[in-house]
N, C-alpha and C positions, 0 to 999 in steps of 0.2 A: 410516466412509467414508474410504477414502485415496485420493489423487492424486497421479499423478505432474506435478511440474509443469516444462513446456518452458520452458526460457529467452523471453525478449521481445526480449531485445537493449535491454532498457530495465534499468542495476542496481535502480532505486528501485524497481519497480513488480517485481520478482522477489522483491525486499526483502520487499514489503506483502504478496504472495502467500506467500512463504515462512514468512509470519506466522500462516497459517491454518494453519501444522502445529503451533501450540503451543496452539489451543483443546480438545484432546481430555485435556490436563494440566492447563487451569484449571476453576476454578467458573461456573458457570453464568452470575452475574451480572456473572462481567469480561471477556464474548464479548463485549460491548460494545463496551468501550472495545480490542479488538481491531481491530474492525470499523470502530469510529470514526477510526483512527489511519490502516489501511488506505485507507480513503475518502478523508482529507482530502491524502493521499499518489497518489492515483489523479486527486483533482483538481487536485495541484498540475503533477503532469506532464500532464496532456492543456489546463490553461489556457495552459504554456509551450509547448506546440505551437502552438495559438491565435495565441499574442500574442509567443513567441521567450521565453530564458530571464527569470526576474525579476532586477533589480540588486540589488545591498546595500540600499537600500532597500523593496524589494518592490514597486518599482514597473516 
């Protein structure tokens, strides 16, 4: 399955998505930690929508 994928206007989130073009080159069991990496990158920008960017501290 390919996709062409549309920019967001968002780099990091083109980043995560542009990530899913190198699962058809790994093994099976490191779609995971693709996936995982993607996620935790999808929620760090929709939390700074929320709440505004995080400071050096992450808070």
């Amino acid at each position: 399955m390919q996709h062409e994928n549309e920019e967001t206007g968002e780099a990091r989130v083109d980043q995560a998505i542009a990530g899913l073009g190198s699962l058809p080159g790994l093994p099976l069991d490191e779609h995971v930690a693709v996936f995982e990496d993607m996620h935790a990158t999808l929620r760090q920008v929709l939390s700074e929508l929320d709440s505004g960017p995080a400071d050096a501290a992450g808070r």
